[in-house]
C-alpha positions in Angstrom: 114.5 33.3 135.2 114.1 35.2 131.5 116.5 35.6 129.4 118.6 39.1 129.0 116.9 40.5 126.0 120.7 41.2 123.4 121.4 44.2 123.0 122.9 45.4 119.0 126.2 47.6 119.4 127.7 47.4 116.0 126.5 50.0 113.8 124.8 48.9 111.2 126.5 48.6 107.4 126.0 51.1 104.4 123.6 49.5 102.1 122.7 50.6 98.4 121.2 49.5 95.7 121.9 50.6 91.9 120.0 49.0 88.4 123.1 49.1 85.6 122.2 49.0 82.0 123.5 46.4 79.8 126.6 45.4 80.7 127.2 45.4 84.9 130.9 45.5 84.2 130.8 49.0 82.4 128.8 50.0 85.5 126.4 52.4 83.7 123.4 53.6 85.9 120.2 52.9 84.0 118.1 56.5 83.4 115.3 56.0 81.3 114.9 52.6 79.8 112.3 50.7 77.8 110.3 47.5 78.1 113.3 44.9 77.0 116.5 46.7 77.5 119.2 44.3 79.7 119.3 45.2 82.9 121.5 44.2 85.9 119.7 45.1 89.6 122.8 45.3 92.1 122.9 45.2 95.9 125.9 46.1 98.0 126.1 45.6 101.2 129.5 47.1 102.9 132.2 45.1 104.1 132.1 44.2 107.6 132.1 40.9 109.8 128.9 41.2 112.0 126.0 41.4 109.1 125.0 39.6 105.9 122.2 40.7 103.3 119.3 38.4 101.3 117.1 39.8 99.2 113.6 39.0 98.6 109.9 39.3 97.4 111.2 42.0 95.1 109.0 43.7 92.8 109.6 46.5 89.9 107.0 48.7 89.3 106.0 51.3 85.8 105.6 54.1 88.2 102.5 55.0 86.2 100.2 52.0 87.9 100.2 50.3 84.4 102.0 47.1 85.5 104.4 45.2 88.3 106.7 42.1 87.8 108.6 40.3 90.4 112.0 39.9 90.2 112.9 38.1 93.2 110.2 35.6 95.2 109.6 35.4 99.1 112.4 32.6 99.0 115.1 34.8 97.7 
């Protein structure tokens, strides 16, 4: 006999992502920034009891193709 495949009926969580400048506790969205300026890369996941959220293997690119730096490896 096979297992019942589960089916998912909770709807799934808001999810957003949002790079601060300096300070994360003044909560000012980072616009246009250069090489060496503090930044803080947040993740929010909403509130809810069914779902959790890991990030990894994160990259940042230049946009231009110039250059890419990891900011989070494949183990989170």
């Amino acid at each position: 006999m096979e297992p019942a495949p589960l089916i998912a009926t909770a709807p799934m969580p808001g999810c957003s992502m949002k790079i601060l400048y300096g300070d994360p506790n003044l909560k000012e969205v980072a616009e246009n920034v250069k090489i060496g300026d503090p930044l803080t890369l947040m993740i929010h996941i909403d509130e809810q009891p069914l779902y959790g959220i890991r990030v990894s293997d994160c990259m940042v690119r230049d946009g231009l193709g110039w250059g890419e730096q990891r900011l989070i490896d494949e183990d989170g």
